[in-house]
C-alpha positions as CSV (number, residue, x, y, z in Angstrom):
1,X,0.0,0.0,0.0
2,X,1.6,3.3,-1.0
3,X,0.4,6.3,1.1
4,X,0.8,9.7,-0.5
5,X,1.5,13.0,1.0
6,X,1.7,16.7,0.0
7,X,4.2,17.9,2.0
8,X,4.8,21.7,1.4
9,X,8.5,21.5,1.7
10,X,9.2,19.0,-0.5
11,X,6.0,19.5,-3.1
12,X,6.0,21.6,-6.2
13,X,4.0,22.2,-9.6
14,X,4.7,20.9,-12.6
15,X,3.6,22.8,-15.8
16,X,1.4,20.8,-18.0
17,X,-0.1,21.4,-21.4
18,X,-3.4,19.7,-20.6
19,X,-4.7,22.4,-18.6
20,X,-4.1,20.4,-15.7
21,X,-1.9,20.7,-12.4
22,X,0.9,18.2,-11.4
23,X,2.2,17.9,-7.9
24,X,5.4,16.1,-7.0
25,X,4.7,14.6,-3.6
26,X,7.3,13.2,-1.3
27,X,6.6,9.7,-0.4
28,X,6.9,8.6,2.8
29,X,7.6,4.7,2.3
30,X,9.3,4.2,-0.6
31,X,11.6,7.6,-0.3
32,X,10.0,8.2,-4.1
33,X,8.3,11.3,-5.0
34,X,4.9,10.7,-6.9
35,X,2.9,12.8,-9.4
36,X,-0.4,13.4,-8.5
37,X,-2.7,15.7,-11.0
38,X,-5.6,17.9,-10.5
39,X,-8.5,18.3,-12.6
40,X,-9.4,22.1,-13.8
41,X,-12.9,22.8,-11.3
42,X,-16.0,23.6,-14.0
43,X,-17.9,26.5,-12.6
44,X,-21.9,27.5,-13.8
45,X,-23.6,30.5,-13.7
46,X,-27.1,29.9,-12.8
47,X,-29.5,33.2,-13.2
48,X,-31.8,33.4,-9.6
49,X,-35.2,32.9,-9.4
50,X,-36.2,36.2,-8.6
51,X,-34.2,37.6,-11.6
52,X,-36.3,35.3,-13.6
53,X,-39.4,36.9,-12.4
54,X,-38.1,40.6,-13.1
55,X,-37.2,39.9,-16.8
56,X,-40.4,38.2,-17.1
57,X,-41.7,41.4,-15.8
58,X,-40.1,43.7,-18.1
59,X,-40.9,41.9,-20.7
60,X,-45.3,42.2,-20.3
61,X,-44.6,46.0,-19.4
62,X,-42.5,46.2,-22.7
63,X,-45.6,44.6,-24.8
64,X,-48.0,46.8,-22.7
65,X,-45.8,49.9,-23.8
66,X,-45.9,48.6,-27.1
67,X,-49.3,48.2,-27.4
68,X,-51.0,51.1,-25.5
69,X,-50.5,53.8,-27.8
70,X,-51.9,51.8,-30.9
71,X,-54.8,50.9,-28.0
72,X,-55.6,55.0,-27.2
73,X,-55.2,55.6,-31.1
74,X,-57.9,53.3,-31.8
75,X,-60.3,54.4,-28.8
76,X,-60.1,58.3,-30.1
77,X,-61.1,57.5,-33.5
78,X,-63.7,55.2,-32.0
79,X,-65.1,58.0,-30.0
80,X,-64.9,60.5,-32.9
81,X,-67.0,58.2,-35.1
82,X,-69.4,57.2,-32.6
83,X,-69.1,60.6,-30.1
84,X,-72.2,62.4,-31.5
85,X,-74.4,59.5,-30.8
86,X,-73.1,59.4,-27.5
87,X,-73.8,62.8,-26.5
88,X,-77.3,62.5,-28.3
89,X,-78.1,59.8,-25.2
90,X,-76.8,61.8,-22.6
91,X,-79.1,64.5,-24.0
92,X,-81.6,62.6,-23.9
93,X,-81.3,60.6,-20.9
94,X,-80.8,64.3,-18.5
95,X,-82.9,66.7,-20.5
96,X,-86.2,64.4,-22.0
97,X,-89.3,64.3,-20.2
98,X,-89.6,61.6,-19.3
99,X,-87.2,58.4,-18.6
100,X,-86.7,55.8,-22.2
101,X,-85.1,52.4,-21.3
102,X,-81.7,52.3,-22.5
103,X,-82.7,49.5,-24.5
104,X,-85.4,51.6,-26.5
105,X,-82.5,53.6,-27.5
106,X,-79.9,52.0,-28.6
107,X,-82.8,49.5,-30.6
108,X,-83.7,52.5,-32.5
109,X,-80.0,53.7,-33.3
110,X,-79.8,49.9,-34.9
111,X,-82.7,49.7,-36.7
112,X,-81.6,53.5,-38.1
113,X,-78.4,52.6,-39.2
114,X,-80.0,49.7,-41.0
115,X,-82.8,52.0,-42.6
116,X,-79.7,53.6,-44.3
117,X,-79.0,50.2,-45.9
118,X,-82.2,49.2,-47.9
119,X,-85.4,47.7,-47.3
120,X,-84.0,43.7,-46.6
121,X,-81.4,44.7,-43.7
122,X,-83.1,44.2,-40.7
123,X,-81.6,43.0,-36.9
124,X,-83.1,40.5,-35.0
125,X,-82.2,40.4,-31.3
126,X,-83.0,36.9,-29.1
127,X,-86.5,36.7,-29.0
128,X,-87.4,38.0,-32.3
129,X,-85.2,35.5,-33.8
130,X,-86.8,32.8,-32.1
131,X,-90.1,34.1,-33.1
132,X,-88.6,33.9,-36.8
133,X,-87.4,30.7,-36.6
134,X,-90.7,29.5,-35.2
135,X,-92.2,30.9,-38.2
136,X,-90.5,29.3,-40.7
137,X,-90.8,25.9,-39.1
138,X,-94.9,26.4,-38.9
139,X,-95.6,25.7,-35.4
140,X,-94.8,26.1,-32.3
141,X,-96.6,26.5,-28.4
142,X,-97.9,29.3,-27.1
143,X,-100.9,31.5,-27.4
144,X,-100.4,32.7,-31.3
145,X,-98.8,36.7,-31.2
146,X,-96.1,38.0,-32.5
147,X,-94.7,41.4,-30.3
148,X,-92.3,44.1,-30.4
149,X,-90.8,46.0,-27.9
150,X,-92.7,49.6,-27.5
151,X,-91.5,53.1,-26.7
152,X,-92.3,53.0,-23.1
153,X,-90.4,49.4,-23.0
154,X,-93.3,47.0,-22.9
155,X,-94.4,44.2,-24.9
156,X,-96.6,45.7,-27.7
157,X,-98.6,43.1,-29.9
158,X,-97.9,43.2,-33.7
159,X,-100.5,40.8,-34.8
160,X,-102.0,38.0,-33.7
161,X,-101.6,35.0,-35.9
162,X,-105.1,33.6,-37.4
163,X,-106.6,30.9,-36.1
164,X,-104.1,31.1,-32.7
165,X,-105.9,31.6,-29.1
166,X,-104.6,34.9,-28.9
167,X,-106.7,35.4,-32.2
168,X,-109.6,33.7,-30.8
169,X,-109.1,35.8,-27.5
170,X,-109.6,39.3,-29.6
171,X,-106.1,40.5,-29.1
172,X,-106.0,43.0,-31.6
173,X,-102.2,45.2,-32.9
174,X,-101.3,47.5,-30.9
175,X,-102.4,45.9,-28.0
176,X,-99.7,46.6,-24.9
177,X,-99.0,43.8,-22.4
178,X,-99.0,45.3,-19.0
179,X,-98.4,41.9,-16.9
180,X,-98.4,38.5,-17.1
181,X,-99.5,36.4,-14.7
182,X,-99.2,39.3,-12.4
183,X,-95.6,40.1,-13.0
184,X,-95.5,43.9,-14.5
185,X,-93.2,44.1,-18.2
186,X,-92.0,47.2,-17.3
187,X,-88.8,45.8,-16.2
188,X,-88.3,42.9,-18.6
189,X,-87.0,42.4,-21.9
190,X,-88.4,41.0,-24.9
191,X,-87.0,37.6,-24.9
192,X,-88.3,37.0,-20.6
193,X,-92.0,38.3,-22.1
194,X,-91.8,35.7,-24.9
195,X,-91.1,33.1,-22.3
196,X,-93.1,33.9,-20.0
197,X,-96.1,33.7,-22.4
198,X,-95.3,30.5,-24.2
199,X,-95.7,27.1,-22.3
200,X,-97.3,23.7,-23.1
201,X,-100.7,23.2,-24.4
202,X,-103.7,23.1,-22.5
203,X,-101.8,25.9,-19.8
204,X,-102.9,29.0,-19.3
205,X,-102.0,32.7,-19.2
206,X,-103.0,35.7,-17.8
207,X,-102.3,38.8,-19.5
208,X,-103.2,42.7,-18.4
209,X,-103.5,44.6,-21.8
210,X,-103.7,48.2,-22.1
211,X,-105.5,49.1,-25.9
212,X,-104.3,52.7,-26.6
213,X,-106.8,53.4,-29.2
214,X,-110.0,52.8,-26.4
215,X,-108.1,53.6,-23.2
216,X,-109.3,50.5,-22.2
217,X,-107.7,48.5,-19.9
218,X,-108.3,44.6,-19.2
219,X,-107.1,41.1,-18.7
220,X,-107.3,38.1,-21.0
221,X,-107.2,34.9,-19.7
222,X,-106.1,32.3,-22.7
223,X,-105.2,28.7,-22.9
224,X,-101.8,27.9,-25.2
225,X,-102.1,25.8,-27.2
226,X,-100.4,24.4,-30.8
227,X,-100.4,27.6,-33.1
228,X,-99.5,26.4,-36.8
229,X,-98.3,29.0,-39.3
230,X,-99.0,29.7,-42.6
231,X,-96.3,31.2,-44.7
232,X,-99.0,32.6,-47.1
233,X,-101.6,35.3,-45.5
234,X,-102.9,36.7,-48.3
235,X,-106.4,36.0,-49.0
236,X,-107.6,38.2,-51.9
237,X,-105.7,40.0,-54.7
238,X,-106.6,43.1,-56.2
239,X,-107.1,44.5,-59.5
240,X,-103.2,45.2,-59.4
241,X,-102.1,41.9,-59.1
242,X,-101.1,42.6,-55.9
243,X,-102.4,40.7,-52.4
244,X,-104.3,42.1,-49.8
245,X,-102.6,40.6,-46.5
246,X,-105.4,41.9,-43.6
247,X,-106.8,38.9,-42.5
248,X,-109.4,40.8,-40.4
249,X,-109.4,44.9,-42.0
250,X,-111.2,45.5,-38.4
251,X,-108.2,43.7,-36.0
């Protein structure tokens, strides 16, 4: 067993054109000197975690930077396109005499925007989607009427469809829904009235209408039932060739 020692005295270095150290050390047993060489120590550089978090940092407050002013750009010419229609509803919301649902107002910006357009650009929101689609399908449940939303935000009736119960009731255009089943419309929009009103056959429904053109105010009980659709109305056609759609001239 040979057992090595670096003595300081007796040890030196030894150049070497590896990289590497050599060290002459004296041994103790055999009166010989050994080499004995040393490997180079790698060292790496690892970046702390919470350096990590401040680049990661400065880089989202770079992209922000980036992409702010293109944001504020866009917002001004928003507001310079749109600005005079804004102010028209603050006018109109502080200085008109009375109070007109937001939703009343920014319907009737819509559909003018669309008038621009031509006659076959209309918007449908939820419910009067759903009342077209039940159209063109030909039935559906419910009490038979199609509605719009009024001026002073309630349900107004369009027409009640032949042959429906709301038909058979005497629910005649321009009929406005003041409750149903107890639960005032003031507050609720035109899709909540449509489902309020439909339900299965053989239910009922109890609807307060207001008819502007008696002053008359009421309810009308009706049973829903199946309503089918007809995509033609038209029932006469005049000397014009062209159809006369009333289906009752005095409803």
């Amino acid at each position: 067993m040979v057992n090595q020692l670096n003595l300081p005295r007796n040890a030196r270095q030894l150049p070497s054109s590896t990289g590497r150290r050599k060290t002459l050390a004296y041994n103790g047993l055999r009166g010989g000197v050994a080499e004995r060489t040393s490997r180079p120590t790698e060292q790496y550089t690892i970046m702390p975690k919470r350096n990590l978090i401040w680049l990661a940092i400065a880089v989202v407050i770079g992209a922000l930077l980036w992409k702010v002013p293109e944001f504020i750009v866009q917002q001004e010419q928003l507001y310079k396109r749109f600005g005079p229609m804004l102010d028209v509803h603050t006018q109109i919301r502080k200085n008109y005499v009375e109070e007109v649902p937001d939703d009343t107002l920014i319907r009737g910006a819509i559909d003018g925007m669309l008038g621009r357009l031509d006659p076959y650009s209309h918007y449908f929101d939820r419910a009067e989607l759903e009342q077209f689609n039940i159209r063109t399908r030909g039935e559906f449940k419910g009490i038979g009427i199609e509605i719009v939303q009024s001026a002073t935000g309630e349900p107004q009736v369009v027409s009640p469809i032949e042959g429906s119960p709301a038909f058979d009731a005497g629910l005649r255009s321009g009929d406005l829904i003041k409750h149903i089943d107890g639960r005032s419309t003031v507050d609720l929009n035109l899709a909540d009235c449509v489902q309020l009103i439909q339900g299965e056959p053989g239910t009922s429904v109890t609807l307060g209408i207001h008819r502007p053109e008696t002053d008359q105010t009421f309810e009308k009980e009706i049973t829903r039932g199946i309503v089918k659709v007809r995509t033609v109305r038209g029932w006469a056609r005049g000397d014009e060739y062209d159809w006369d759609y009333l289906i009752d001239p005095e409803r």
